[in-house]
PyMOL Python script that loads the backbone (N, CA, C, O; Angstrom):
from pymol import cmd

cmd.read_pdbstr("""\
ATOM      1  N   UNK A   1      -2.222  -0.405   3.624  1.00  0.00           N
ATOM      2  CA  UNK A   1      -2.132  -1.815   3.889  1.00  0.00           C
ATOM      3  C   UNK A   1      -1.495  -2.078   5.258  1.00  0.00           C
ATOM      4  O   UNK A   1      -1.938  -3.023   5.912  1.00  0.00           O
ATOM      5  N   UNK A   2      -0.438  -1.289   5.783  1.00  0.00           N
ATOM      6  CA  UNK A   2      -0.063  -1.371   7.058  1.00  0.00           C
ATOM      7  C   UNK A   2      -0.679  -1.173   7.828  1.00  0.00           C
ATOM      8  O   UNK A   2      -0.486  -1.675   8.935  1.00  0.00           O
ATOM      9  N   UNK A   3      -1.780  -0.279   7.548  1.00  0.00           N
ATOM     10  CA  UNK A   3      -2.890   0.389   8.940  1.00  0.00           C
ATOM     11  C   UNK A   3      -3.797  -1.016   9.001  1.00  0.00           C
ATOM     12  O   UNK A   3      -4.312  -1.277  10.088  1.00  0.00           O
ATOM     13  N   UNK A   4      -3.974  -1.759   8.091  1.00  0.00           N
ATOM     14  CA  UNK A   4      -4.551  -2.913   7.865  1.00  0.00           C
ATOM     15  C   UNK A   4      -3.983  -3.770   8.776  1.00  0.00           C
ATOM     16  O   UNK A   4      -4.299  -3.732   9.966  1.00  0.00           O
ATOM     17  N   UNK A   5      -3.205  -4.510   8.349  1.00  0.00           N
ATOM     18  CA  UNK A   5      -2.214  -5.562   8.920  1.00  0.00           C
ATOM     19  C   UNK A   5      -2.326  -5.338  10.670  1.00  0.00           C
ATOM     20  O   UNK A   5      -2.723  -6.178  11.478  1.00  0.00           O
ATOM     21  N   UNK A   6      -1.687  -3.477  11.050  1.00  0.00           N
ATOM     22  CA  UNK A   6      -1.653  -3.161  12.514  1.00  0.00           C
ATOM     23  C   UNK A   6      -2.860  -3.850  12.810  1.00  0.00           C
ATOM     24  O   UNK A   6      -2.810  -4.836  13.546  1.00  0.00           O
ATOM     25  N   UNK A   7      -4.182  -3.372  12.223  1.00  0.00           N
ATOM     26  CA  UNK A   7      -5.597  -3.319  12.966  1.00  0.00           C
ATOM     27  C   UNK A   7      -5.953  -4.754  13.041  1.00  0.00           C
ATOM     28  O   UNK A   7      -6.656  -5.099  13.991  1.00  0.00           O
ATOM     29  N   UNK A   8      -5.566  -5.656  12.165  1.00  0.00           N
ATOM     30  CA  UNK A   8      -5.961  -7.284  12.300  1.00  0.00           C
ATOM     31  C   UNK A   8      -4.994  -7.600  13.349  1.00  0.00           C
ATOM     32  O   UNK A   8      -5.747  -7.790  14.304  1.00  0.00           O
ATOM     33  N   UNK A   9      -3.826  -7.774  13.773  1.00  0.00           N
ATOM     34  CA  UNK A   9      -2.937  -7.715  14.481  1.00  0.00           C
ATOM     35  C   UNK A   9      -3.325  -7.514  16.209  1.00  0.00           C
ATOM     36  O   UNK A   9      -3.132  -8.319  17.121  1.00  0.00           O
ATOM     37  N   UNK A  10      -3.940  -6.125  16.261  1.00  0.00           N
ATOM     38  CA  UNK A  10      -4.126  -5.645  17.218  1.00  0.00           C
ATOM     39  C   UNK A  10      -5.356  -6.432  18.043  1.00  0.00           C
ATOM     40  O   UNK A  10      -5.464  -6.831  19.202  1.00  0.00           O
ATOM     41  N   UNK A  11      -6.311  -6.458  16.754  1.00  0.00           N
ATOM     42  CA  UNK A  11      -7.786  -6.919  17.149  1.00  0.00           C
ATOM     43  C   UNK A  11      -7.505  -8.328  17.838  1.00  0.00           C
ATOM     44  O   UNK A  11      -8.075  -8.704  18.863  1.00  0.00           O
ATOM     45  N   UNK A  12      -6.409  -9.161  17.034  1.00  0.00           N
ATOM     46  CA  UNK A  12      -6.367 -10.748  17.314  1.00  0.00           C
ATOM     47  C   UNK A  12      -6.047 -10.441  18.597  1.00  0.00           C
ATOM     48  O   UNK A  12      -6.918 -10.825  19.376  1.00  0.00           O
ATOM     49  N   UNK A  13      -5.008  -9.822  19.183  1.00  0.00           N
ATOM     50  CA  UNK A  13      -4.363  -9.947  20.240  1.00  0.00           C
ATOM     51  C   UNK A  13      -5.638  -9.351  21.813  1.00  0.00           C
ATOM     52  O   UNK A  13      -5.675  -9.801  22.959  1.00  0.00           O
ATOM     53  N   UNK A  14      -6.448  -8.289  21.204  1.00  0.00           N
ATOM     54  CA  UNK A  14      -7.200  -7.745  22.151  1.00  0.00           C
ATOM     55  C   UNK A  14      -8.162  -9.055  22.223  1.00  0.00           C
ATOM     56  O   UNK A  14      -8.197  -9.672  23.287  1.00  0.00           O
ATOM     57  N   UNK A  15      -8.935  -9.492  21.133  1.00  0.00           N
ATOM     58  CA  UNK A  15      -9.903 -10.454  21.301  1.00  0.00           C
ATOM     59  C   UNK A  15      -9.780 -12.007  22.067  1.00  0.00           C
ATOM     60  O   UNK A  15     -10.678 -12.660  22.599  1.00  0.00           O
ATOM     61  N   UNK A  16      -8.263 -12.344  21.906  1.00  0.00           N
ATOM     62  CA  UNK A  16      -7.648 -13.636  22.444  1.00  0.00           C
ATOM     63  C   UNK A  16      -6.748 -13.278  23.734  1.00  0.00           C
ATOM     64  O   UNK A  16      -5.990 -14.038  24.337  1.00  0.00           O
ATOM     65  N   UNK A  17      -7.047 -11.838  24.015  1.00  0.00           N
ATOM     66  CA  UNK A  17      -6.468 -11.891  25.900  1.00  0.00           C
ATOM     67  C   UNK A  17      -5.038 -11.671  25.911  1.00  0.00           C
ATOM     68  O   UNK A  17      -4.509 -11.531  27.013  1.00  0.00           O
ATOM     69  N   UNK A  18      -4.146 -11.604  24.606  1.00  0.00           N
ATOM     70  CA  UNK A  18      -2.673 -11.639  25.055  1.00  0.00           C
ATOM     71  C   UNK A  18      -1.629 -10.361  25.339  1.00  0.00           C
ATOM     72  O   UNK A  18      -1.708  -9.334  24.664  1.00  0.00           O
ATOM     73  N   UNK A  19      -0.933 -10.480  26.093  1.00  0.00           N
ATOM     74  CA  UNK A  19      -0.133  -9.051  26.210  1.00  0.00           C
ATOM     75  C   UNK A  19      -0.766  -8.042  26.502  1.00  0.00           C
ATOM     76  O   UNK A  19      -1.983  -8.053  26.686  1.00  0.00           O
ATOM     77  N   UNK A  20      -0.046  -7.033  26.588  1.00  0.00           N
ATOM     78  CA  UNK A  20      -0.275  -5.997  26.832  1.00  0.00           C
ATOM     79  C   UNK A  20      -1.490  -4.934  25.965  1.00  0.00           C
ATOM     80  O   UNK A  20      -1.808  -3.772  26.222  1.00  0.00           O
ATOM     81  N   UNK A  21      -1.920  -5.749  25.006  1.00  0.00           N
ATOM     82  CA  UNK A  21      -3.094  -5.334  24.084  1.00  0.00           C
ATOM     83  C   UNK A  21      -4.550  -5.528  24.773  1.00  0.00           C
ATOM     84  O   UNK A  21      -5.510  -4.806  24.504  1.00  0.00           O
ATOM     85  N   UNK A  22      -4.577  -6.457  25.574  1.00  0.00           N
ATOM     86  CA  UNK A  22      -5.551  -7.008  25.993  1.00  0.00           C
ATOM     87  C   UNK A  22      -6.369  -5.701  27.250  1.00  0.00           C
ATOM     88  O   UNK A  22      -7.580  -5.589  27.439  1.00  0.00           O
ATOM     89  N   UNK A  23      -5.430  -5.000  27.826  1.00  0.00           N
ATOM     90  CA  UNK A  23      -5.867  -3.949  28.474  1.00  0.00           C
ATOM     91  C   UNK A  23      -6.194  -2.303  27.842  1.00  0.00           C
ATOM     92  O   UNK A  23      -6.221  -1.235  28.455  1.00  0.00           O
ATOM     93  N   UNK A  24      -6.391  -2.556  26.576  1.00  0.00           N
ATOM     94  CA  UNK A  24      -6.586  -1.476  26.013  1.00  0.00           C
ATOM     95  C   UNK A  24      -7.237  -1.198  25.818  1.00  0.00           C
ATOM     96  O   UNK A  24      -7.891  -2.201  25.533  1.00  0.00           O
ATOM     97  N   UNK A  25      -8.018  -0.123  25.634  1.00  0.00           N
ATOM     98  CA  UNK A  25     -10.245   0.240  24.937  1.00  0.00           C
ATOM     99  C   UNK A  25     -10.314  -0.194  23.379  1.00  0.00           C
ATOM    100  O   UNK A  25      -9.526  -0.178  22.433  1.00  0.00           O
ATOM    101  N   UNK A  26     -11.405  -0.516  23.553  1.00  0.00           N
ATOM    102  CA  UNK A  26     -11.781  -0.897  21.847  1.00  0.00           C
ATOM    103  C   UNK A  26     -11.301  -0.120  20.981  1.00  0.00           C
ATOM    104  O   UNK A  26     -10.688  -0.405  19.952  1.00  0.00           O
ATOM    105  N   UNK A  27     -11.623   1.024  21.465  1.00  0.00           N
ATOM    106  CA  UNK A  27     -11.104   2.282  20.495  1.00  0.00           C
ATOM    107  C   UNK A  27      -9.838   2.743  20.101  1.00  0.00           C
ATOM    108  O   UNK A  27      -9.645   3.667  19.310  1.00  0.00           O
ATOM    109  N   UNK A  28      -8.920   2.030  20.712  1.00  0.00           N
ATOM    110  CA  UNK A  28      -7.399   2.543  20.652  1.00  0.00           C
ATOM    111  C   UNK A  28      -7.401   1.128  19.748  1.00  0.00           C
ATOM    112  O   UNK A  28      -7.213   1.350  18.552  1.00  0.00           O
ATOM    113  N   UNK A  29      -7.563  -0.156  20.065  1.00  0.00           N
ATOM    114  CA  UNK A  29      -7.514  -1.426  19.165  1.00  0.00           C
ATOM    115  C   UNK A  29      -7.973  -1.315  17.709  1.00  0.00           C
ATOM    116  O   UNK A  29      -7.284  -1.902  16.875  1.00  0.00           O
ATOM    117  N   UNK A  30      -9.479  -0.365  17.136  1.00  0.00           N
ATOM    118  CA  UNK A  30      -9.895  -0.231  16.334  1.00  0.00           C
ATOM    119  C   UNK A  30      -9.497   0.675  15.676  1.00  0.00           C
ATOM    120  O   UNK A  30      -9.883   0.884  14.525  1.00  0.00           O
ATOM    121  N   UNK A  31      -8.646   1.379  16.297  1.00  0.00           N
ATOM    122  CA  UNK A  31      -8.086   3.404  15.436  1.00  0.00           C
ATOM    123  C   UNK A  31      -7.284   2.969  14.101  1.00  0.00           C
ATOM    124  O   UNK A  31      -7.345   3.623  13.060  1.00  0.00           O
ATOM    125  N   UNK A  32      -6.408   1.604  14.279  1.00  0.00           N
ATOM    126  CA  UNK A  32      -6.288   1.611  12.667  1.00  0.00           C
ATOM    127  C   UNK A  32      -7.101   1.648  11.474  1.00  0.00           C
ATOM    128  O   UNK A  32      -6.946   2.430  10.536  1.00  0.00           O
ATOM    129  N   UNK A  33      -8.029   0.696  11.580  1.00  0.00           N
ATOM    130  CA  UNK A  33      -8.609   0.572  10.707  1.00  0.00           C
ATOM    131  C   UNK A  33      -9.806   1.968  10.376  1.00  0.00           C
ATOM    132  O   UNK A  33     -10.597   2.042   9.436  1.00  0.00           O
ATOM    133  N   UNK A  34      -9.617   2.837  11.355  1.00  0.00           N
ATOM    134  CA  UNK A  34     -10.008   4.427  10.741  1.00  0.00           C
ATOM    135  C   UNK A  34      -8.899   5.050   9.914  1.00  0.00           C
ATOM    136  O   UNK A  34      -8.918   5.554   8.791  1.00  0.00           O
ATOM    137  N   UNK A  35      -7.827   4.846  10.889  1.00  0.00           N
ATOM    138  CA  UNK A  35      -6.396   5.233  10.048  1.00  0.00           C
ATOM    139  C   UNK A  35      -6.329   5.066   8.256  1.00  0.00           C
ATOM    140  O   UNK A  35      -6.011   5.949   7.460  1.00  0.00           O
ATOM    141  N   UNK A  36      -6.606   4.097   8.046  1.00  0.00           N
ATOM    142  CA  UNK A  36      -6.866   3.026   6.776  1.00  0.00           C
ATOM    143  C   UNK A  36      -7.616   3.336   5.687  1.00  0.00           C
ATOM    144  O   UNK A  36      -7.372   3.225   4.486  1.00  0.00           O
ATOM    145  N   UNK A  37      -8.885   3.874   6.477  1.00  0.00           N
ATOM    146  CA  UNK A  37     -10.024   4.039   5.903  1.00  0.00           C
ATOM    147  C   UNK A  37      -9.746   5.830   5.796  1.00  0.00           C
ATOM    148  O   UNK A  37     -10.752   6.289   5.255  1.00  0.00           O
ATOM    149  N   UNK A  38      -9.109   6.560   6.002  1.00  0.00           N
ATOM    150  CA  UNK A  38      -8.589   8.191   5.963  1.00  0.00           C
ATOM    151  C   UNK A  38      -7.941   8.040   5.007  1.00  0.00           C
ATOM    152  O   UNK A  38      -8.009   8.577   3.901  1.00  0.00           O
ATOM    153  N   UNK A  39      -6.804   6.753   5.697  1.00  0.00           N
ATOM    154  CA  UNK A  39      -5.686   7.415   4.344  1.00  0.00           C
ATOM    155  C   UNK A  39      -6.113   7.164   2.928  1.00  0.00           C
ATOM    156  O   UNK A  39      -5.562   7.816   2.041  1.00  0.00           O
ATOM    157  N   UNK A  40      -7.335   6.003   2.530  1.00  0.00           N
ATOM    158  CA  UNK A  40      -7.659   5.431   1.204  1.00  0.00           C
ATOM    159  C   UNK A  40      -8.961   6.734   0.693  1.00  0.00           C
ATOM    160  O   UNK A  40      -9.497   6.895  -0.404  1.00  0.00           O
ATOM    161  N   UNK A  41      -9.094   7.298   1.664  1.00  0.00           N
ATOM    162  CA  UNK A  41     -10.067   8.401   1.056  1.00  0.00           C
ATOM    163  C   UNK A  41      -9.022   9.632   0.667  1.00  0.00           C
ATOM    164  O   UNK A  41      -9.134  10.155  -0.442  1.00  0.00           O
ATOM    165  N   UNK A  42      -8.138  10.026   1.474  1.00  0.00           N
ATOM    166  CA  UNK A  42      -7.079  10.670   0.912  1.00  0.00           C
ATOM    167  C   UNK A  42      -6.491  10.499  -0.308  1.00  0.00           C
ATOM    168  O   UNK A  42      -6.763  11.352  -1.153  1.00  0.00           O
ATOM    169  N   UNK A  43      -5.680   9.525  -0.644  1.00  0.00           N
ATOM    170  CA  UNK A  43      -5.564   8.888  -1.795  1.00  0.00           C
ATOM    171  C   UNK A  43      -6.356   8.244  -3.088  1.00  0.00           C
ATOM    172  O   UNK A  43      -5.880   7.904  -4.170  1.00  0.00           O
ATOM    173  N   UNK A  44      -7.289   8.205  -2.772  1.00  0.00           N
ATOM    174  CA  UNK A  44      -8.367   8.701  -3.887  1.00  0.00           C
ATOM    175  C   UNK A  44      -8.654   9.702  -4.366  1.00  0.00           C
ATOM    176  O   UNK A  44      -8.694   9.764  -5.594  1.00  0.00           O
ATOM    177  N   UNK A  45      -8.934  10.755  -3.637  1.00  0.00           N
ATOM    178  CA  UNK A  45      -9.339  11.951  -3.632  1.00  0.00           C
ATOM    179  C   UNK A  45      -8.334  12.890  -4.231  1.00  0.00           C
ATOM    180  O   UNK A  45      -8.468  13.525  -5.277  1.00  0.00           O
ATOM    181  N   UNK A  46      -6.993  12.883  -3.168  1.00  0.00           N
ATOM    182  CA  UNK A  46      -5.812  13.138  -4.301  1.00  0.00           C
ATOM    183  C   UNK A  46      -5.513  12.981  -5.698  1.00  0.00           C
ATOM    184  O   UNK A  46      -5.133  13.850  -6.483  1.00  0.00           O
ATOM    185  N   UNK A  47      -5.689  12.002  -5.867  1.00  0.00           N
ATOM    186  CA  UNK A  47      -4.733  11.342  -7.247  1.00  0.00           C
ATOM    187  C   UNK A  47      -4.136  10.792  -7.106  1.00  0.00           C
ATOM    188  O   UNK A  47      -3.706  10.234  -8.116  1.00  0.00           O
ATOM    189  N   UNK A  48      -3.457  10.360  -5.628  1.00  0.00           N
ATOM    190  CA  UNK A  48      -2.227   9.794  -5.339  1.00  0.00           C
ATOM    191  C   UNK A  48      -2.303   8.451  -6.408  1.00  0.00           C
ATOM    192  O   UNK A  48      -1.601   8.299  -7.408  1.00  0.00           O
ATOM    193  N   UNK A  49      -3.158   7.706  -5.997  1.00  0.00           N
ATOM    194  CA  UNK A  49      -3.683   6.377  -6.037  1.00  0.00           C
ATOM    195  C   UNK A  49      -3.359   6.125  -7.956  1.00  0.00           C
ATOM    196  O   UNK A  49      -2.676   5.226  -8.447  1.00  0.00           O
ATOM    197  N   UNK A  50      -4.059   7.171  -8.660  1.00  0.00           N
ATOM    198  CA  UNK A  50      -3.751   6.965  -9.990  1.00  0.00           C
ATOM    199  C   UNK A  50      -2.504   7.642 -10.745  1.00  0.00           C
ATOM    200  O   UNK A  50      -2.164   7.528 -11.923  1.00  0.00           O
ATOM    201  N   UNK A  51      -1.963   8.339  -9.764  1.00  0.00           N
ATOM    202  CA  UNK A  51      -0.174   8.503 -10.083  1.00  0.00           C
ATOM    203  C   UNK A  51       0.227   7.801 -10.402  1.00  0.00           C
ATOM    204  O   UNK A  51       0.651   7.614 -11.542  1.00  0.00           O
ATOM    205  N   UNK A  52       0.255   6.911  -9.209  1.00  0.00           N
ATOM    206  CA  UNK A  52       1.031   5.673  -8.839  1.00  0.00           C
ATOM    207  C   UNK A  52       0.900   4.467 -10.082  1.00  0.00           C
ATOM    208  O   UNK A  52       1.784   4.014 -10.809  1.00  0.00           O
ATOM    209  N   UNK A  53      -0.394   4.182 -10.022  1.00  0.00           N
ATOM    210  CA  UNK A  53      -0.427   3.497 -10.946  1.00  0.00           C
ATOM    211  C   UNK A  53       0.230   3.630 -12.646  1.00  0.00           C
ATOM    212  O   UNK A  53       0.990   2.870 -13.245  1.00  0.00           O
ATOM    213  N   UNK A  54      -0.214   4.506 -12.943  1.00  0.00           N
ATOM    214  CA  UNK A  54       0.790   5.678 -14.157  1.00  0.00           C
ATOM    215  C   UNK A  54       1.815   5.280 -14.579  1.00  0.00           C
ATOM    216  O   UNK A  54       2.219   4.957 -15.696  1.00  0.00           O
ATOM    217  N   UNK A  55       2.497   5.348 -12.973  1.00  0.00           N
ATOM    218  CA  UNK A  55       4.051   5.719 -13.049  1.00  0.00           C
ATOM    219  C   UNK A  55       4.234   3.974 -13.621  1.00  0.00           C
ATOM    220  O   UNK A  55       4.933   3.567 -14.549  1.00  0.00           O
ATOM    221  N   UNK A  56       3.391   3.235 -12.749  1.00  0.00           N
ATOM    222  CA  UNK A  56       3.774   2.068 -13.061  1.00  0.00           C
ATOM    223  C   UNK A  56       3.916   0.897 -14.442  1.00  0.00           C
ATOM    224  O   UNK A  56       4.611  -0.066 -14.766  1.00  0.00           O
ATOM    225  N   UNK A  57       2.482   1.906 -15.093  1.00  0.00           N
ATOM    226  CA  UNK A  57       2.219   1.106 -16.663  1.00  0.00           C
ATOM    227  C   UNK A  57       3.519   2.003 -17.687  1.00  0.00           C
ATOM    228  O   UNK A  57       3.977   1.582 -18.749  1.00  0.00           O
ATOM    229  N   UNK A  58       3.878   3.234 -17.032  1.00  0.00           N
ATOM    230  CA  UNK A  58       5.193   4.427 -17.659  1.00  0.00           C
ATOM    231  C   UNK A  58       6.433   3.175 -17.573  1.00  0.00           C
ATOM    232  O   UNK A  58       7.175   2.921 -18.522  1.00  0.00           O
ATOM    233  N   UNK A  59       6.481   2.493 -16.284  1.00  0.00           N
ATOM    234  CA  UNK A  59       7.726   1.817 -16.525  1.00  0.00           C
ATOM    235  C   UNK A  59       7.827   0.668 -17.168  1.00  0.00           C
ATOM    236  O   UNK A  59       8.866   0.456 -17.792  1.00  0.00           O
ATOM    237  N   UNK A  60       6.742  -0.351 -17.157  1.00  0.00           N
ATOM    238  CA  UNK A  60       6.599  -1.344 -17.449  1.00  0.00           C
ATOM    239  C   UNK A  60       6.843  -1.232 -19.105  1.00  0.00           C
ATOM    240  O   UNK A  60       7.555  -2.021 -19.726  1.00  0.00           O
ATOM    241  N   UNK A  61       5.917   0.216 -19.875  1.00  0.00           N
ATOM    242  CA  UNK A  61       6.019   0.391 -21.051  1.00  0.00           C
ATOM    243  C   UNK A  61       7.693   0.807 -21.433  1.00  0.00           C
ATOM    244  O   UNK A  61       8.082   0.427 -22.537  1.00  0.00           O
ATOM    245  N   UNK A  62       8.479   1.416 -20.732  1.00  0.00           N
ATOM    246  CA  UNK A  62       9.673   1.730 -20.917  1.00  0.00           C
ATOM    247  C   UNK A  62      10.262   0.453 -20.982  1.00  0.00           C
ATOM    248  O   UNK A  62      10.828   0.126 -22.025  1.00  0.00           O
ATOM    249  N   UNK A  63      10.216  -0.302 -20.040  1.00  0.00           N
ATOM    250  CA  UNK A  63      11.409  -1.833 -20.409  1.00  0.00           C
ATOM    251  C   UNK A  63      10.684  -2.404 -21.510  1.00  0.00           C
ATOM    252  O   UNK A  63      11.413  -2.855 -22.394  1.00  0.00           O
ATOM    253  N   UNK A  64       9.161  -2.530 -21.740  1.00  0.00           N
ATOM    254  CA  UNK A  64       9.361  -3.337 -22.930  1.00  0.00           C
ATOM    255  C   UNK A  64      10.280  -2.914 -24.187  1.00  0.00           C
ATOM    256  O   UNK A  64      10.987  -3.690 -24.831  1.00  0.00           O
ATOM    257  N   UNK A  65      10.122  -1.442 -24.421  1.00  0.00           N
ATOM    258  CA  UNK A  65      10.599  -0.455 -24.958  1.00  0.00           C
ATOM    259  C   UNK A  65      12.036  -1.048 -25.453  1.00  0.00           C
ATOM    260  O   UNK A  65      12.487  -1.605 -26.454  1.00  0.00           O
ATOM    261  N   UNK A  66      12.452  -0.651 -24.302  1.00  0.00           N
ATOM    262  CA  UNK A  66      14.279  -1.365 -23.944  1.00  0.00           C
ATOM    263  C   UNK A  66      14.014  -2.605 -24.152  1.00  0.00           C
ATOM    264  O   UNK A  66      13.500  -2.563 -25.270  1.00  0.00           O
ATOM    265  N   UNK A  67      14.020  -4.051 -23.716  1.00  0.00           N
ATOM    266  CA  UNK A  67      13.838  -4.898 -24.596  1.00  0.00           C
ATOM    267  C   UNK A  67      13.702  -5.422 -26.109  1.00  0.00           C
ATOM    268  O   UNK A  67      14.407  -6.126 -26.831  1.00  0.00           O
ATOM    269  N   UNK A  68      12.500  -4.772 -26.256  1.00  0.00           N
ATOM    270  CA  UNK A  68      12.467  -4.503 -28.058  1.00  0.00           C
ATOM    271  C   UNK A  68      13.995  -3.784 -28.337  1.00  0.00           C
ATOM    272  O   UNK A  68      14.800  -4.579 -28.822  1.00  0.00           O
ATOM    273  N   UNK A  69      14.319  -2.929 -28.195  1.00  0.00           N
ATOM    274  CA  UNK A  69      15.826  -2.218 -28.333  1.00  0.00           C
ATOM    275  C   UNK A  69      16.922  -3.062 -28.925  1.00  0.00           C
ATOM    276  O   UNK A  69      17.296  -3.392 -30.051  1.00  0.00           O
ATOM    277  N   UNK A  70      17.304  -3.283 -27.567  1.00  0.00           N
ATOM    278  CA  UNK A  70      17.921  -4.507 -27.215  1.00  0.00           C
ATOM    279  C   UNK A  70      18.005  -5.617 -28.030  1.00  0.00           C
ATOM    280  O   UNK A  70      19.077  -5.800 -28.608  1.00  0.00           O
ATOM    281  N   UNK A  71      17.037  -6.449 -28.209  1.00  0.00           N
ATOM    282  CA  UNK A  71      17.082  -7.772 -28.709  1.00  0.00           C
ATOM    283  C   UNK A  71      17.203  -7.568 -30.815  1.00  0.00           C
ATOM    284  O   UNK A  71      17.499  -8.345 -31.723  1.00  0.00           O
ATOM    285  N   UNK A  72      16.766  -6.048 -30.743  1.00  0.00           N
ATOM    286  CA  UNK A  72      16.996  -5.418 -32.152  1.00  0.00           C
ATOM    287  C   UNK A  72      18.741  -5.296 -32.295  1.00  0.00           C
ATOM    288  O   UNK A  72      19.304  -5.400 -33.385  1.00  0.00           O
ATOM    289  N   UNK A  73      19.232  -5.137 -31.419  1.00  0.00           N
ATOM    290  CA  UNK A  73      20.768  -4.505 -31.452  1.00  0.00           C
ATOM    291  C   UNK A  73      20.821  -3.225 -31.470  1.00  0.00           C
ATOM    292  O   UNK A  73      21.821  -2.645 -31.895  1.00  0.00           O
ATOM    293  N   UNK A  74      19.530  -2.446 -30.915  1.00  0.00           N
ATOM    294  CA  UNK A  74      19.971  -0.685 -30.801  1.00  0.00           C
ATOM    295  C   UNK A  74      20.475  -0.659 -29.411  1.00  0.00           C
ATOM    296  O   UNK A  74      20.717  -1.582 -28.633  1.00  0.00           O
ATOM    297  N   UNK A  75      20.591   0.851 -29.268  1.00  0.00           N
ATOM    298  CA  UNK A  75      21.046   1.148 -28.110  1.00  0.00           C
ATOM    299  C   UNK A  75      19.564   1.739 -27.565  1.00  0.00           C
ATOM    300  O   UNK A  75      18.598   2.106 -28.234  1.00  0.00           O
ATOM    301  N   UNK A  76      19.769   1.689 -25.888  1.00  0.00           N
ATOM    302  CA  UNK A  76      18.174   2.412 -25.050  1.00  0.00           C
ATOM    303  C   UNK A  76      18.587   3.525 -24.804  1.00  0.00           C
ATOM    304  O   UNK A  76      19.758   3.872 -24.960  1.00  0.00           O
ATOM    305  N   UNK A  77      17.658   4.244 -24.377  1.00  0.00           N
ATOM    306  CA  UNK A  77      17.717   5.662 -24.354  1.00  0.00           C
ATOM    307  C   UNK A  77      18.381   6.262 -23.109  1.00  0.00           C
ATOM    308  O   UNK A  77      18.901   7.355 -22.885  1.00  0.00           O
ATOM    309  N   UNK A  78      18.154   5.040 -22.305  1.00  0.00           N
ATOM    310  CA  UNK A  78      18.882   5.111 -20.803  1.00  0.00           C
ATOM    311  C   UNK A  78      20.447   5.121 -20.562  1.00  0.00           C
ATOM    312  O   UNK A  78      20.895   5.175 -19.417  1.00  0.00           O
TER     313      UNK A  78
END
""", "prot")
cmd.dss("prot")
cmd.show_as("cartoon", "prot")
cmd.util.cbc("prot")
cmd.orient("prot")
């Protein structure tokens, strides 16, 4: 998402003339959004991408967990 953000960023500034962006080659302006497009094939390809997610439905299921606990009067495991 950052290689994102850089590459919209960059593009506005090359396309509207401002700063020091404006003297740069297309190709140095556009390298994020290759950047972007590497790292999301990386992370697919890895697993990274569905780790992550994992980890995330792992925690979400843990506090409900704790909650239910909790509002029972047990103690959490934490």
């Amino acid at each position: 998402m950052y290689f994102m953000m850089l590459g919209v960023g960059l593009l506005l500034l090359k396309y509207l003339g401002l700063g020091f962006v404006a003297d740069w080659s297309w190709w140095l302006v556009l390298s994020p959004f290759a950047m972007a497009l590497a790292w999301w094939a990386w992370a697919d390809a890895s697993g990274y991408t569905k780790r992550r997610v994992m980890e995330k439905m792992e925690q979400k299921k843990q506090a409900r967990i704790d909650r239910q606990r909790k509002s029972m009067g047990l103690k959490t495991k934490r």
